[in-house]
Structures are given as structure tokens and as C-alpha cells.
C-alpha positions as CSV (number, residue, x, y, z in Angstrom):
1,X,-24.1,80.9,57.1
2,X,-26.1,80.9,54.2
3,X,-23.1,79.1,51.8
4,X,-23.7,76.5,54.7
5,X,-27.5,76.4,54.3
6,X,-27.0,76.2,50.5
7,X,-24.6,73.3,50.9
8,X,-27.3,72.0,53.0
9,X,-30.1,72.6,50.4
10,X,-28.2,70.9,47.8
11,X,-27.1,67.8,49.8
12,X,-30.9,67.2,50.2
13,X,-32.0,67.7,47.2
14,X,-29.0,65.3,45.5
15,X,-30.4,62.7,48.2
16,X,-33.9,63.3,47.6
17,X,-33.1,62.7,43.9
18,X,-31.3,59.7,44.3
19,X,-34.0,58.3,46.8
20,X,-36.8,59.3,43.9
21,X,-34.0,57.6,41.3
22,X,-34.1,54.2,43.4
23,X,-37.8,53.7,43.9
24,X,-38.4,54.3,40.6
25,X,-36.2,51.9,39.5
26,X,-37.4,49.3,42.2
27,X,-41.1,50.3,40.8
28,X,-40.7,50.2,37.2
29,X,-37.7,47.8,36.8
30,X,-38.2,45.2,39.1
31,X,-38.0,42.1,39.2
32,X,-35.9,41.3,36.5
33,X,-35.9,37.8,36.6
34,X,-35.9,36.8,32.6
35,X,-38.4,36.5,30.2
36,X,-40.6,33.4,30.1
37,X,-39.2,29.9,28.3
38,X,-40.6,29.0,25.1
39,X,-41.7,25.8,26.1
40,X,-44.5,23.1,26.0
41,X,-44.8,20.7,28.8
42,X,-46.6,17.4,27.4
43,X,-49.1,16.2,29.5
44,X,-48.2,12.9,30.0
45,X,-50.1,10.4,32.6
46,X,-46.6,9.9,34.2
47,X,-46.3,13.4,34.7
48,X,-50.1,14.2,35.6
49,X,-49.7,11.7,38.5
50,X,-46.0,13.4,39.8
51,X,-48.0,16.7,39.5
52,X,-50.9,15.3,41.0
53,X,-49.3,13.7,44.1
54,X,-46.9,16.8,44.4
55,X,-49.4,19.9,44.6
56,X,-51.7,17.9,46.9
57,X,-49.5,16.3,49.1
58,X,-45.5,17.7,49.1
59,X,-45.8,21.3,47.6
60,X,-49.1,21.3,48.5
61,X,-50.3,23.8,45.8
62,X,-53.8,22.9,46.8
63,X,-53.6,23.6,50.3
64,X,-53.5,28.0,49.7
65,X,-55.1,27.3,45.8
66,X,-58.5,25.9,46.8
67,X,-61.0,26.7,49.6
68,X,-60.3,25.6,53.3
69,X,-62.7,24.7,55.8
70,X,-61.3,26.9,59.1
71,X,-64.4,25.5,61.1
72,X,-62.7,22.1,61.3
73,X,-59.2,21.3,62.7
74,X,-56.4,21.8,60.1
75,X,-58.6,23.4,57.5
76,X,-59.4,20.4,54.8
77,X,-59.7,21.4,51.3
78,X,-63.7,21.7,50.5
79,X,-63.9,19.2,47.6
80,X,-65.0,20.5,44.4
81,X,-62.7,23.6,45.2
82,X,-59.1,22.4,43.9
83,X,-57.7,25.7,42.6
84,X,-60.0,27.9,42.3
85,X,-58.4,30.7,44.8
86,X,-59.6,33.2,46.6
87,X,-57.8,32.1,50.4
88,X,-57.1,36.0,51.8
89,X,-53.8,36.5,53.6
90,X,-54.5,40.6,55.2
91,X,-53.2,42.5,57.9
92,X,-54.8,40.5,60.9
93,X,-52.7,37.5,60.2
94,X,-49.4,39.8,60.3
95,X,-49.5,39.7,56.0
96,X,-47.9,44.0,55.0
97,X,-51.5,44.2,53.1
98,X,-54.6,42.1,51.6
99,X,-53.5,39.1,49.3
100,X,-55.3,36.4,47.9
101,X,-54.4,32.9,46.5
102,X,-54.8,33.2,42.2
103,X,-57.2,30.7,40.9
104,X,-54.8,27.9,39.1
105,X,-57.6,26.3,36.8
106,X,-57.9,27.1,33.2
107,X,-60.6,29.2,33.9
108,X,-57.7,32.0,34.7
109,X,-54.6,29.9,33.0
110,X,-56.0,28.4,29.7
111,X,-54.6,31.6,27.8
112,X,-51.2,31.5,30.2
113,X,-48.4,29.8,28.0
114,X,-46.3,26.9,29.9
115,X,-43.3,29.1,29.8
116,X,-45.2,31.9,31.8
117,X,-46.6,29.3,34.6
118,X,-43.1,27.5,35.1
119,X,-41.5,31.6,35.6
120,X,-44.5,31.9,37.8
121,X,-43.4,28.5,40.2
122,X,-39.9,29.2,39.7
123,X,-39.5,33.0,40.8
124,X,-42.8,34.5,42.0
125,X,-43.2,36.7,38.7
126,X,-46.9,36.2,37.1
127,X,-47.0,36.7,33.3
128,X,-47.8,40.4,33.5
129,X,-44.2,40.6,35.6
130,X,-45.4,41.6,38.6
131,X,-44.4,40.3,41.8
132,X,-46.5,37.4,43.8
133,X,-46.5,38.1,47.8
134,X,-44.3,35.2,49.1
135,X,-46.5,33.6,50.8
136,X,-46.2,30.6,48.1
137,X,-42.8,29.6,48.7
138,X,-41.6,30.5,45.2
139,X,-37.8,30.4,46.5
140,X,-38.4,26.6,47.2
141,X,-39.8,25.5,44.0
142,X,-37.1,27.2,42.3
143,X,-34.7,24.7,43.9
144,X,-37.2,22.0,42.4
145,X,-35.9,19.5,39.5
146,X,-37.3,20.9,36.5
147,X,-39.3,18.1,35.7
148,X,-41.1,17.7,39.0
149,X,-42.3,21.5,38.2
150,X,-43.5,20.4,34.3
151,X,-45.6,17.5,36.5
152,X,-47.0,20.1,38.3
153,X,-47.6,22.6,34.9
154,X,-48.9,19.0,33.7
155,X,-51.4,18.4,36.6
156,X,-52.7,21.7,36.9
157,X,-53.8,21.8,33.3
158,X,-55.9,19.0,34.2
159,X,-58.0,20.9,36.7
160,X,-61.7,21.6,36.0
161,X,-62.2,25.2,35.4
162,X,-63.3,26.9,38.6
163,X,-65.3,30.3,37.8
164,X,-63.9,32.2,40.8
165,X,-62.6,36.0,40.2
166,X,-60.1,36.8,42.9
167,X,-59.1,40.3,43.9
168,X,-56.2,42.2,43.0
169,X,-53.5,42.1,45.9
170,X,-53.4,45.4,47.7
171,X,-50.2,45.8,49.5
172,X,-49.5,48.4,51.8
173,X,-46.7,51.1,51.6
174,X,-43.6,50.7,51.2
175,X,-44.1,46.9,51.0
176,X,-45.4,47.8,47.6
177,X,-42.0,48.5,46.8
178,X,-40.0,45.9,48.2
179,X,-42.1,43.1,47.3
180,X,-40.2,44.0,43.8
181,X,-37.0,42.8,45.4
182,X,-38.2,39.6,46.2
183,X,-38.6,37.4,43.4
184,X,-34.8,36.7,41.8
185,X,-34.4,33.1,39.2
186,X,-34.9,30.1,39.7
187,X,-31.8,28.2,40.9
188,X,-33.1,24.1,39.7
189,X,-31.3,21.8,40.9
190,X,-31.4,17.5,40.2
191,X,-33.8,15.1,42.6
192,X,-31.1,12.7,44.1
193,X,-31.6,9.6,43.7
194,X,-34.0,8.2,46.6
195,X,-31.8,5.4,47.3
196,X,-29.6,8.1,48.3
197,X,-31.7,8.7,51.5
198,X,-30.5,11.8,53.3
199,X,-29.9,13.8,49.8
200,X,-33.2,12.7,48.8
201,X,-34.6,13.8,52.2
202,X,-32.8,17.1,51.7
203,X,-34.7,17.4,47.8
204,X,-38.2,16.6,49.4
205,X,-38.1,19.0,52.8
206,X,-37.5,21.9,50.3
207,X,-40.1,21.1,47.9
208,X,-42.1,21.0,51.0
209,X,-40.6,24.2,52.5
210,X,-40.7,22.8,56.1
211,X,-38.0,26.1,56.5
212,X,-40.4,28.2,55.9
213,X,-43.1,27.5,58.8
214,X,-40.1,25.8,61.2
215,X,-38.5,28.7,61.7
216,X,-38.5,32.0,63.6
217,X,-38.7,35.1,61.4
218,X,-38.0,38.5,61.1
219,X,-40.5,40.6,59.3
220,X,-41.2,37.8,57.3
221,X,-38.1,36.8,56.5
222,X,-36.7,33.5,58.2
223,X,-33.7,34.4,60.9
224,X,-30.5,32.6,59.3
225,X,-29.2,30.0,61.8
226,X,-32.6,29.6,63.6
227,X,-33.5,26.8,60.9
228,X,-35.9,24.7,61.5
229,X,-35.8,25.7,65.3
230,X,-39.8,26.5,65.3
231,X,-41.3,29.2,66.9
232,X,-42.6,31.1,63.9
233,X,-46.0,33.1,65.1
234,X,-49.2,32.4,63.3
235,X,-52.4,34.6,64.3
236,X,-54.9,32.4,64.5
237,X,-59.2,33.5,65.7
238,X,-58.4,31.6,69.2
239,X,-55.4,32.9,69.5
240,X,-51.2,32.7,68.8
241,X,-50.1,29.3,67.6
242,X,-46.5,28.5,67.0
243,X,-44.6,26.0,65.0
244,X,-42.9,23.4,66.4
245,X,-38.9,22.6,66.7
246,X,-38.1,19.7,64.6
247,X,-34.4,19.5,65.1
248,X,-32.6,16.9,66.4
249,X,-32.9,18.8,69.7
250,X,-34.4,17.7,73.4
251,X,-36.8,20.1,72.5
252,X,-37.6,18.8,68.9
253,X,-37.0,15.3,67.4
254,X,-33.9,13.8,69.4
255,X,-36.2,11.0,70.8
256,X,-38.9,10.5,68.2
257,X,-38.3,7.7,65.7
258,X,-38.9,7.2,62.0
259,X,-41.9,5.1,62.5
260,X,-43.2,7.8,65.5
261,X,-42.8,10.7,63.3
262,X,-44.4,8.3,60.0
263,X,-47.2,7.1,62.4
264,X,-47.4,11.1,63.3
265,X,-48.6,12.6,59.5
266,X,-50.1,8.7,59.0
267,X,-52.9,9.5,62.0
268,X,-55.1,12.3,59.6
269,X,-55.3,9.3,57.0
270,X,-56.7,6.9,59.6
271,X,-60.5,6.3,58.4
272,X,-61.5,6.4,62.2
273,X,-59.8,9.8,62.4
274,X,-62.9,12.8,61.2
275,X,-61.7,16.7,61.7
276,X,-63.7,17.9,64.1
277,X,-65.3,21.3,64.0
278,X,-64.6,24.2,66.0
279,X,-65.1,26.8,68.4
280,X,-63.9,30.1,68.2
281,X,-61.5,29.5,70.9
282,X,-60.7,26.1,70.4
283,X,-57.0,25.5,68.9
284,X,-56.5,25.5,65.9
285,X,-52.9,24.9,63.2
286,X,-52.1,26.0,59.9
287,X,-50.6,22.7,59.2
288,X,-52.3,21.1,56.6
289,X,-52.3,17.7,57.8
290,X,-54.6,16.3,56.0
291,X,-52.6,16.7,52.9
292,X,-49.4,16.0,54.0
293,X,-50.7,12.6,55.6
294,X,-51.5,11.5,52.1
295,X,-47.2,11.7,51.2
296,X,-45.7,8.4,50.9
297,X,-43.7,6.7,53.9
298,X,-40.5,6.2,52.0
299,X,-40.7,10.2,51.3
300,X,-41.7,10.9,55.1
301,X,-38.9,8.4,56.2
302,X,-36.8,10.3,54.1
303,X,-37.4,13.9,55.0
304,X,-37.3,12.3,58.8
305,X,-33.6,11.1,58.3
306,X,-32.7,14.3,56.6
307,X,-34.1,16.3,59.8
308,X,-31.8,14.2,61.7
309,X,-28.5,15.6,60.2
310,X,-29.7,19.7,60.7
311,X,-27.9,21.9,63.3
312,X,-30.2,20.7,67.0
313,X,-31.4,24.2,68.2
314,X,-32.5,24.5,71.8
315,X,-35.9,26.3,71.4
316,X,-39.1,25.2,74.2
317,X,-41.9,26.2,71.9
318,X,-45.0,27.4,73.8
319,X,-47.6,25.8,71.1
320,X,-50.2,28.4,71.8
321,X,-51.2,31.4,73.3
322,X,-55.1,32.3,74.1
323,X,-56.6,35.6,73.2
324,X,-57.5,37.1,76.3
């Protein structure tokens, strides 16, 4: 009995070792996703209008990176806020902790090197190689042609410094941990041509991460085959909202047309159209329409046909649920 209870003792403590072994490396080795590129992105007026047009209306850098207005429908930007930070992502939102958006002007970059904001797009790794929360979609803009993410380096250089100091991130245990695991390189890939209309659909739905909110998740993490299916759960004051199905389903996009779904984003640029404000219980959607309205129609055409070609996924979405 007790060469039993010994064996015992020593199979635990082996396991509690290698547990111990494994965090630490997780803690104090991760991520490993290279050292920053020695390079220097020159800001040229072609690229500071690709970066421009980019953060504000496809990536939409701006729309977590500068202050939203949650009063009105959609949140719009407050102008005079582009980049400065500070949008907090915490537990009552479903978030494994309290995070907030970095301030992007050079009133926190202007001693970051290009090299260190491009790892920082590309993987999710900030210069002091920790790990960012993925809320940005890192992952996405590391599929990005590596000259639509110098436009963006380009544009955001161009900001006017913003004194905002944001707080650190405090994640909660053990997401402290796995949030190491996250971030891995960038895999860049080349924009297709836009003559080449579904690939070049394909290019500009990632850079837009449509996945991302289109889909149902797990933990946070998107549930492989359910893509763009909708249905992903976002904790809003009034209440649940959900995102919608926009495959080429009876339940998503199989009857809309290009010009419907155009004429869709198109309606938030309309100069009769004013976001109106709020009451606590009124609806409300984390879709920042107002920014995506201002892409062009070719791209939205584009992204539109490539929809057209994903997997149709049956999936009634229930838009929203009240609090009770």
C-alpha cells in the first residue's frame, strides 16, 4: 500500500512539474512570433489616402481606436477623437477581463519604429511583445497585402496627437495565459487584381473581417463550418443582439441583389439619414455602419459577389433579445 501511495505521490508531483513547466513557458516565452522588420514605410500621399480610406472605412481601425457615441444608433465616431483609444471591452460584454483600445496617434506611437507597428497589425504582438486581446482582428490583417498595411502605418502617422492615457489590460485567469497562444505570424498574401471580382471580393471581406462578427462562436473563437452563418451574441444595454446570416441562404442573402445589398450600407451616407439617439432599451448594433457606408460600391459589389460563392448555411437569426 504505501509503494502504491508513493507511486501515486510521484506521478503527481512529475505532472505538477510539467503543468508548472508549460505555464511557464506559455508565460515567459510566448508569443514567439519574430522580431520586428527593420523597415521605413514612406509616407507617401498615395499611401496616406489607401491608409486613410482603409482604417476608416474597410478595416475600420477607427471604429474600436477613437471614441463612439453609444447614445446614437450604430455608435458614430465623435470627431476630433480618431485614435485616441480608450473604448473598454470588460466582462459585461462577455470579454475574459477589462481591455481597452491603444491610442494610435503619435502621442503613444511617435517613438514606435515602423517595423514594431506593422508586427503589431500583422500578429497582435505590441512592441514590448506582449500579446493584444483579439478583439482587433489581427489574424485578418495578417492575410493583408503588405502594402495595404504600410498605407495604413502611412495614415496613421498622419494622425494628430491625441493626449489620452489608456489603461493597462487586465485579463482574468487563466486567460492571462492563453491569450499568449494567440498571436502566431502574419501569413500576407497579394490583393487580386479587382477586375478579378470574386478573388478581389474574397481579399476585401477579410480585410474587413466580416468572419469574425458573421459567425457563431465558441468561447470566442468562431465554430469552423458555421462561416458567415450569423448568430454571434453581442451584449448590448437593451439587451442580446445577434448578427445576421449573410450566406447565400433563404435565411441570408439568396434573394437580395447587388444593388439591394449596395443600396443597404449606401442608406447611413444618405444626407437625409441622422443617427438617432437612444433609449436604454431601444435597439441598438455593433455594426459600424456609418463607416462602412463610406466603402466604395465597386468594393461592396465585390465583397457581395464573393458572399455569393460561400457554403449557404440554414440559420433563422432572432436579431434581438430584450432584457427582461
Amino acid at each position: 500500500m504505501k509503494k502504491i501511495l508513493k507511486v501515486l505521490l510521484y506521478f503527481i508531483a512529475v505532472v505538477i512539474v510539467i503543468v508548472i513547466g508549460i505555464v511557464s513557458y506559455v508565460s515567459f516565452f510566448l508569443p514567439n512570433v519574430g522580431k520586428p522588420e527593420n523597415i521605413t514605410v514612406e509616407r507617401t500621399p498615395a499611401r496616406i489616402e489607401r491608409g486613410r480610406y482603409l482604417a476608416n472605412c474597410v478595416t475600420v481601425c477607427m471604429d474600436c481606436h477613437s471614441q463612439r457615441d453609444w447614445t446614437k444608433y450604430a455608435g458614430p465616431m465623435v470627431a476630433g477623437t480618431e485614435g485616441r483609444g480608450g473604448e473598454r471591452f470588460d466582462q459585461r460584454y462577455g470579454f475574459p477581463g477589462v481591455f481597452y483600445s491603444r491610442n494610435i496617434t503619435p502621442y503613444k506611437l511617435k517613438d514606435w519604429t515602423d517595423g514594431e507597428i506593422f508586427r503589431t497589425i500583422t500578429t497582435g504582438v505590441d512592441r514590448n511583445n506582449k500579446a493584444l486581446f483579439p478583439v482587433m482582428p489581427y489574424h485578418y490583417y495578417g492575410q493583408l497585402d503588405r502594402e495595404d498595411v504600410y498605407s495604413i502605418i502611412a495614415y496613421i502617422r498622419t494622425l494628430a496627437p491625441v493626449k489620452n492615457d489608456v489603461p493597462a489590460p487586465k485579463p482574468d485567469f487563466p486567460f492571462n495565459i492563453i491569450e499568449n497562444l494567440i498571436p502566431h505570424k502574419a501569413e500576407l498574401q497579394t490583393k487580386p487584381s479587382e477586375s478579378d471580382t470574386i478573388a478581389y471580393g474574397k481579399y476585401m471581406t477579410r480585410a474587413s473581417a466580416c468572419v469574425e462578427c458573421h459567425t457563431k462562436d465558441d468561447k470566442g473563437q468562431i465554430i469552423a463550418g458555421l462561416e458567415f452563418g450569423g448568430g454571434r451574441e453581442f451584449s448590448m444595454p437593451a439587451g442580446i443582439v445577434r448578427s445576421t446570416n449573410i450566406t447565400p441562404s433563404a435565411d441570408g442573402l439568396k434573394v437580395w441583389t447587388a444593388d439591394l445589398f449596395i443600396k443597404r450600407f449606401k442608406l447611413y451616407q444618405d444626407t437625409s439619414f441622422h443617427s438617432p439617439v437612444l433609449n436604454e432599451k431601444d435597439f441598438n448594433t455593433v455594426m459600424p455602419w456609418m463607416m462602412y457606408s463610406k466603402m466604395k460600391e465597386s468594393d461592396l459589389y465585390a465583397i457581395f459577389k464573393y458572399l455569393q460563392t460561400v457554403k449557404p448555411i440554414s440559420n433563422k437569426i432572432q436579431k434581438f433579445t430584450a432584457k427582461g
